[in-house]
C-alpha positions as CSV (number, residue, x, y, z in Angstrom):
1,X,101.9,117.6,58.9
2,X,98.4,115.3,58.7
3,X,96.6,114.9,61.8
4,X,96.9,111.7,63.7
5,X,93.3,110.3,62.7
6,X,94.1,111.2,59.0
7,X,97.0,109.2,59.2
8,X,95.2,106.1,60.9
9,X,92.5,106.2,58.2
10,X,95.0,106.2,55.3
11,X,97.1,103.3,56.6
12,X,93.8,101.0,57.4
13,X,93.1,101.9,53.6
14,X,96.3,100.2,52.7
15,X,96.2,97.7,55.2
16,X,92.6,96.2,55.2
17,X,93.0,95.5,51.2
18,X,95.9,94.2,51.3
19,X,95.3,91.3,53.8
20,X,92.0,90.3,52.6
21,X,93.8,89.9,49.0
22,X,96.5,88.1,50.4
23,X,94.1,85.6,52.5
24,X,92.1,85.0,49.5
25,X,95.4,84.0,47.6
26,X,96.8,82.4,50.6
27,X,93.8,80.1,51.4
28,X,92.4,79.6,47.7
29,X,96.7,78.2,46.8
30,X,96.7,75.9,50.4
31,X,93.1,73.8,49.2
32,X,94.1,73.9,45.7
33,X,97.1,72.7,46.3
34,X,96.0,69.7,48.7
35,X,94.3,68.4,46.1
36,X,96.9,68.6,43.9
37,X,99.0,66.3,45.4
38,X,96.0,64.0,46.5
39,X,93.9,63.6,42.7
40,X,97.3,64.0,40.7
41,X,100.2,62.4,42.3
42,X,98.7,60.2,44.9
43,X,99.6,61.1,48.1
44,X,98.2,59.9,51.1
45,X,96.4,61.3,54.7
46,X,100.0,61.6,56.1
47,X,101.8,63.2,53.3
48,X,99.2,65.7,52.6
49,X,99.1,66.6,56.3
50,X,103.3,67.1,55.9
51,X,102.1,69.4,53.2
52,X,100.2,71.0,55.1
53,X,103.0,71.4,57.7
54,X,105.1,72.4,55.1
55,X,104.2,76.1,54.2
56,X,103.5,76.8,58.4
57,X,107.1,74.8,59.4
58,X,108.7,77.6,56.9
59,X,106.6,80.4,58.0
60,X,107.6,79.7,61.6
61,X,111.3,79.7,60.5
62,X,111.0,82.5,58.2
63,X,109.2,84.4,61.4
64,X,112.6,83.9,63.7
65,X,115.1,84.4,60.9
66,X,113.9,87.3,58.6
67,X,112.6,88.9,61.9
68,X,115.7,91.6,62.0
69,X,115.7,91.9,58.0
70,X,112.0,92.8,57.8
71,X,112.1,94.9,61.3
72,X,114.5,97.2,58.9
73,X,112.6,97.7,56.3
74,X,109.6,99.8,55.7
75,X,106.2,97.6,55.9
76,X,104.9,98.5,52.4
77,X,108.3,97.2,51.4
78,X,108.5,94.2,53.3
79,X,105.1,93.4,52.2
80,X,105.7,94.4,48.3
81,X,108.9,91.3,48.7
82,X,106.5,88.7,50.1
83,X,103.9,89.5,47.6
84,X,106.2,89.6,44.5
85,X,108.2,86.7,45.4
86,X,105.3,84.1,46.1
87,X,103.7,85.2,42.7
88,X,107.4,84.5,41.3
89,X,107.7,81.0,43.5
90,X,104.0,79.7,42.4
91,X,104.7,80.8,38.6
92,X,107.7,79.1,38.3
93,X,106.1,75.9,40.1
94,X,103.0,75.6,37.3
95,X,105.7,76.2,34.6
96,X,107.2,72.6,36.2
97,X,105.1,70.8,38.2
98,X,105.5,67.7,40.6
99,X,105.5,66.2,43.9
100,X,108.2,67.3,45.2
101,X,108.3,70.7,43.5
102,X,105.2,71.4,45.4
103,X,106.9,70.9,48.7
104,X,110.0,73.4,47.7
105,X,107.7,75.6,46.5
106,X,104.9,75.5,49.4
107,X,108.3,75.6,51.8
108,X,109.8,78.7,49.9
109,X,106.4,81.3,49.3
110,X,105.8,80.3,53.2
111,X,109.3,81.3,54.3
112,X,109.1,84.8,52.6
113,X,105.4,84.8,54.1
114,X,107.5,86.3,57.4
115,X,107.6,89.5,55.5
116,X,104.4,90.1,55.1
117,X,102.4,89.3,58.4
118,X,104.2,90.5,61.2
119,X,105.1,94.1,59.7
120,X,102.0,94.7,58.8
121,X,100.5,93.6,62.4
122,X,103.8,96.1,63.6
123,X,102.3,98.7,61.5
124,X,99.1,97.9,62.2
125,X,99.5,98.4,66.3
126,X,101.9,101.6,66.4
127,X,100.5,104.2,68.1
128,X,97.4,102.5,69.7
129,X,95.6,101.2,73.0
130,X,92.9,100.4,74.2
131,X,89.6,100.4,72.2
132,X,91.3,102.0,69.5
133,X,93.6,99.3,69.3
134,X,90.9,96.7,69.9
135,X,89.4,98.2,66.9
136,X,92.2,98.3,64.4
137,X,93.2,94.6,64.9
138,X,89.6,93.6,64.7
139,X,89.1,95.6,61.2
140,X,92.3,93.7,60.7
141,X,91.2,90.4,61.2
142,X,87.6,91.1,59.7
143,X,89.6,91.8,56.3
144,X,91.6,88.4,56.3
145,X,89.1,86.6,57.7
146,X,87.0,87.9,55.0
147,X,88.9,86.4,52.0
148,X,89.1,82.9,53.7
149,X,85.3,82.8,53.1
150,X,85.8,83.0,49.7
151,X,89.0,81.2,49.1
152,X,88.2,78.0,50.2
153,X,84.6,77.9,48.2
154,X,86.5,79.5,45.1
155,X,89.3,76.8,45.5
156,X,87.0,74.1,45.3
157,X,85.4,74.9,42.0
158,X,88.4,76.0,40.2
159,X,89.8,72.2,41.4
160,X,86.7,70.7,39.8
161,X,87.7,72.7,36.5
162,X,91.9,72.3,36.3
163,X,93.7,71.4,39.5
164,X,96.0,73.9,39.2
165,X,93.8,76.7,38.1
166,X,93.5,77.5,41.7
167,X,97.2,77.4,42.2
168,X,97.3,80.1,39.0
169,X,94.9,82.6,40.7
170,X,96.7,82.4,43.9
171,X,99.7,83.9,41.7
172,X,97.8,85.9,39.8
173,X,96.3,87.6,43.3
174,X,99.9,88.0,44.8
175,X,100.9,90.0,41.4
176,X,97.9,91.6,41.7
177,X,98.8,92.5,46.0
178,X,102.1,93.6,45.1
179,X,100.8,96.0,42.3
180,X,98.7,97.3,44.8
181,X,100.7,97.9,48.0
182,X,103.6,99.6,45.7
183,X,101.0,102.3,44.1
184,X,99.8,102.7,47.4
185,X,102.2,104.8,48.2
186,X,101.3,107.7,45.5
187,X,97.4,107.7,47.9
188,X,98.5,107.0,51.5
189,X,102.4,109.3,52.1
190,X,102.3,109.0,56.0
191,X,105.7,108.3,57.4
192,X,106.1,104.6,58.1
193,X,109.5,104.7,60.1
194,X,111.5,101.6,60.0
195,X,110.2,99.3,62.7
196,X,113.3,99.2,64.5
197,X,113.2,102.9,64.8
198,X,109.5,103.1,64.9
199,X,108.2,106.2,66.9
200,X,108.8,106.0,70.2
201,X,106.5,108.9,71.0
202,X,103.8,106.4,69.6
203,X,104.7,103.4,71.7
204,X,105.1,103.3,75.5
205,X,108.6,104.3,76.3
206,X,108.1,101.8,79.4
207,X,106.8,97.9,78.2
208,X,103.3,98.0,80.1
209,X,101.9,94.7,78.2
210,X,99.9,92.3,80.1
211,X,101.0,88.9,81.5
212,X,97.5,87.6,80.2
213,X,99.5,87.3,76.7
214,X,101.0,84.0,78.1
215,X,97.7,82.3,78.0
216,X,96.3,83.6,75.2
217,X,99.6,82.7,72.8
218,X,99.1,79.0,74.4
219,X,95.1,79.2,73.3
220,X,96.0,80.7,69.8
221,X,99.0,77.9,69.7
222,X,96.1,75.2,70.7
223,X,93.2,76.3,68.3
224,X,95.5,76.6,65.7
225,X,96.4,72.5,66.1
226,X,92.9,72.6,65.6
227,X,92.8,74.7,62.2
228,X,95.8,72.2,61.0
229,X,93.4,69.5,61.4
230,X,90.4,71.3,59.6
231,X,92.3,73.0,56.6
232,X,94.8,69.7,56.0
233,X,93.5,66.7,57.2
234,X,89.6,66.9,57.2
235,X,89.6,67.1,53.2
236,X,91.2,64.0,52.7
237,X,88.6,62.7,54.6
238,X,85.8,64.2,53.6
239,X,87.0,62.7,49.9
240,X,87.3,59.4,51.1
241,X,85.3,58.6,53.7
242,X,82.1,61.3,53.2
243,X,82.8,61.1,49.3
244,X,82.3,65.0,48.9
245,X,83.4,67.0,45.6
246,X,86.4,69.6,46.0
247,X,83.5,72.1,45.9
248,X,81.3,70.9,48.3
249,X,84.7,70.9,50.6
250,X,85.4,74.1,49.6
251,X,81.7,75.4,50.9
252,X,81.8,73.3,54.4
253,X,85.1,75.0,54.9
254,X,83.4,78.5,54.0
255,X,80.6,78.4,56.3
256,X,83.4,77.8,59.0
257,X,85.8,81.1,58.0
258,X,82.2,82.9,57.7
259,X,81.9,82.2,61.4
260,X,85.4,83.7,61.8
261,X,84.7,86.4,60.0
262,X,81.2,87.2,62.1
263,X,82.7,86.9,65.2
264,X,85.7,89.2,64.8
265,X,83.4,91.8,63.5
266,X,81.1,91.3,66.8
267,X,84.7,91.9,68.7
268,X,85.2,95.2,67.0
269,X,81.8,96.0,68.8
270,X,82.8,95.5,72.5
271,X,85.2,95.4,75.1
272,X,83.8,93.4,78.2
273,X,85.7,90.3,77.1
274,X,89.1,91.8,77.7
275,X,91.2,91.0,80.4
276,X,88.7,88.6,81.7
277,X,91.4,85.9,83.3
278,X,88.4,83.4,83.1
279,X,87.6,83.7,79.6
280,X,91.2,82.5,78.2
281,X,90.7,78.4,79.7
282,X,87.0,78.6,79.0
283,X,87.5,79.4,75.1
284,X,90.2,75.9,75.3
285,X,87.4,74.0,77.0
286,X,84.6,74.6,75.0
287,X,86.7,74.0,71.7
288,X,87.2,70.7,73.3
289,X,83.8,69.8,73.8
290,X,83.1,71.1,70.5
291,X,85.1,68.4,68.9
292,X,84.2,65.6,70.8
293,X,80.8,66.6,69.7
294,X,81.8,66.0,66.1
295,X,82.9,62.3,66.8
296,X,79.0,61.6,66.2
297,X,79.3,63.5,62.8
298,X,78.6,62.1,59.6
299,X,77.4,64.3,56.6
300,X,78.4,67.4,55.7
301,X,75.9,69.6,57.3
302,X,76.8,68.4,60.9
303,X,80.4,69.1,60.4
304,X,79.7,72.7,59.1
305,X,77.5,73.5,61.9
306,X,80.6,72.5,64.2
307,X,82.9,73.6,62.2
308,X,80.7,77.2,62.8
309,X,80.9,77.1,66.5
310,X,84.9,76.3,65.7
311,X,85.2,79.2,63.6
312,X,83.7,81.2,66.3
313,X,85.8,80.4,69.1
314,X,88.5,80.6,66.6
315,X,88.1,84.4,66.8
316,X,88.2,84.9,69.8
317,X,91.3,83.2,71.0
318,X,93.3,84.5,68.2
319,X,92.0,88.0,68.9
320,X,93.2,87.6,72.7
321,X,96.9,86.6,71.2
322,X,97.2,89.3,69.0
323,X,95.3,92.3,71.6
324,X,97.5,91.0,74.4
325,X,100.5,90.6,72.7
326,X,100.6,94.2,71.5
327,X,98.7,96.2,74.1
328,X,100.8,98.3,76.1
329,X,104.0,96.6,74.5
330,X,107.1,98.8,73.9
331,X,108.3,96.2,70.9
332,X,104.7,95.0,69.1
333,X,106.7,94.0,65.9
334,X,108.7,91.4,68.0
335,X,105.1,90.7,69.7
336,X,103.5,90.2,66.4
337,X,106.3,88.2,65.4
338,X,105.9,85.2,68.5
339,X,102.3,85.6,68.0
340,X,102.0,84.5,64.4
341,X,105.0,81.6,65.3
342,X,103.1,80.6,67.9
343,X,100.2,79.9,65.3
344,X,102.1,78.3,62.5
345,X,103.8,76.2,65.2
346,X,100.2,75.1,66.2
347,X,99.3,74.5,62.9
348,X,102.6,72.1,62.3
349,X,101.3,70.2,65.0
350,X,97.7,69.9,64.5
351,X,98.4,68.8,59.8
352,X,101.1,66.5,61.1
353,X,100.1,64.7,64.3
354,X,96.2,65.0,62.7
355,X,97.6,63.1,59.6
356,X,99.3,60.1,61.0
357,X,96.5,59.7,63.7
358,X,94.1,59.8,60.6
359,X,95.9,57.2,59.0
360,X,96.5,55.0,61.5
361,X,93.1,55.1,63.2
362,X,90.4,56.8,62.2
363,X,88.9,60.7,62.3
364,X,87.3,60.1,65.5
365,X,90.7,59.5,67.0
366,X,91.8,63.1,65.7
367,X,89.0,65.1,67.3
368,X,89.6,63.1,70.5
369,X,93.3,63.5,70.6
370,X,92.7,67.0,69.5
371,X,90.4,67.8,72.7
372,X,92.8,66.3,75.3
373,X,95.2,68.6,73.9
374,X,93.1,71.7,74.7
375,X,92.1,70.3,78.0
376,X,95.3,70.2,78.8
377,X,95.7,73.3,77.5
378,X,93.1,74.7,79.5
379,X,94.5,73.5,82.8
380,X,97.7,75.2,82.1
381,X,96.1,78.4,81.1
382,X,94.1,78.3,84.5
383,X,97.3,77.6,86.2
384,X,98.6,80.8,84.4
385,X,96.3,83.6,85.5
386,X,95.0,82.0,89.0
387,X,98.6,80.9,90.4
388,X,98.4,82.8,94.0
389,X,99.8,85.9,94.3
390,X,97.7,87.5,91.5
391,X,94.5,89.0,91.8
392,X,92.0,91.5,90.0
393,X,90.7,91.6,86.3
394,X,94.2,92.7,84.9
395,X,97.7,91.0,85.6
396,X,100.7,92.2,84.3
């Protein structure tokens, strides 16, 4: 039998390369696809946000139906499905393109996306507390938020080149995933029990989890509206209205999942920010006043450098969601599970409501609806961990 730590190390070698390669394909295939339907068949600010909507509408489905079906199944095997079949599903697309064939096809590969995510977060958690834990999902995160620093830049060329050269690679990355996670079996053997049976000598035979995961799922819910907005709706405008290539784009939107990236490897690096109750409204209203403070933006260097401080806080609230929703939790795959729905139902909101509001009014109007939201957002998170009757740095 290998020793616990071996064990650890030989699933983060599976895990870690596997979701930075399916990031990279993931956000390289969501840019490249935008403008897609934008340069080739015309679509405007509202139907590209739909798009947009699209793939995390399906993903938040695919999250509550294919829940029980991926919980029995081996991770590695749930996430060799979801790789396989999105390479299948973007192939078949590029062999017959269209408008609406890109909606069926960004709707199917986002559906089958549920097999990927929350199993690996499942497998990712078992076993672990603490700063371990902290650890492990912040190597996690580091590794996807990795390959959205090079996505976006790598989308933008390839769009300049073929618009759906992007598109291809994303396939070509899935195939290449899938490859990957099924010979990964013959250099990492440790047993990776079906989820529904998963070791209950690793996970807390009584659910100890904290009530602080209420507030963070409602930040990670609110700065993913935000994400919708920056990864769907500001690349229209920055086409129309800042008259940017797909390339420059690509690079704004780089420097932003590079400030991701830093600050979940800073996280990996301390503690002190956990179960601080007065961290989880502060995060909501600082994102808020950093979009009100790109109202006054108009070039492309002032909306990376607040796109940066986005990209920052970012981290942080989708590191609380998924630490809180998995620390001391008896069922972390079901955890996993409402924490990624919760940010693809964020992201529905922020491409759709952040499209019509773009076409109707202006981009202004986004960033300003966009911070009410989180101010509101921040009043009911402070209503959450303050309500009397609760007291001391962890609530339960």
């Amino acid at each position: 039998m290998r020793i616990r730590g071996a064990t650890r190390l030989g699933k983060m070698a599976v895990i870690v390369p596997a979701a930075f390669i399916n990031s990279l394909a993931i956000g390289t295939m969501a840019l490249g696809i935008l403008f897609v339907v934008k340069d080739l068949y015309g679509a405007g600010p509202a139907m590209v946000g739909s798009l947009g909507a699209v793939w995390s509408t399906s993903y938040f489905i695919g999250c509550i139906v294919l829940r029980k079906a991926a919980n029995r199944l081996r991770p590695r095997t749930s996430m060799f499905i979801m790789l396989s079949g999105s390479a299948a599903i973007l192939t078949a697309f590029l062999l017959a393109p269209g408008l609406w064939r890109a909606f069926a096809a960004y709707a199917a590969y986002g559906f089958i996306t549920a097999f990927f995510w929350p199993p690996l977060m499942g497998w990712l958690s078992k076993g672990l507390e603490g700063a371990e834990l902290n650890k492990a999902t912040s190597l996690f995160s580091f590794s996807w938020s990795v390959g959205g620093i090079f996505s976006s830049y790598i989308a933008g060329l390839l769009s300049e080149r073929g618009k759906f050269l992007p598109i291809a690679l994303s396939a070509a990355l899935f195939a290449a995933n899938a490859v990957f996670v099924l010979a990964s079996r013959s250099f990492v053997r440790e047993d990776e029990t079906v989820a529904h049976d998963a070791g209950r000598a690793d996970e807390p035979a009584v659910d100890r989890s904290t009530a602080l995961r209420y507030p963070a799922w409602l930040g990670a819910f609110l700065i993913y509206a935000v994400m919708g907005v920056v990864l769907n709706v500001f690349p229209v405008f920055a086409r129309d209205e800042l008259a940017l290539s797909e390339s420059s784009i690509g690079l704004v939107l780089t420097i932003r999942a590079t400030a991701t990236a830093i600050g979940f490897f800073v996280l990996g690096k301390v503690t002190f920010w956990q179960f601080k109750r007065a961290a989880l409204p502060a995060l909501s209203i600082a994102t808020a006043g950093a979009l009100i403070a790109l109202t006054l933006q108009r070039g492309a260097i002032g909306f990376a450098i607040g796109f940066a401080a986005i990209g920052i806080l970012q981290s942080v609230m989708y590191n609380n969601s998924l630490f809180y929703a998995t620390s001391g939790a008896s069922d972390r795959n079901k955890r996993a599970s409402v924490h990624e729905a919760l940010l693809t139902f964020g992201q529905v909101v922020g491409s759709v409501s952040g499209g019509l509001l773009y076409q109707a009014f202006s981009m202004s109007a986004v960033f300003v609806g966009l911070s009410l939201l989180l101010a509101l957002g921040a009043g009911a998170q402070s209503a959450m961990v303050y309500r009397p009757g609760r007291s001391g740095s962890r609530i339960r």
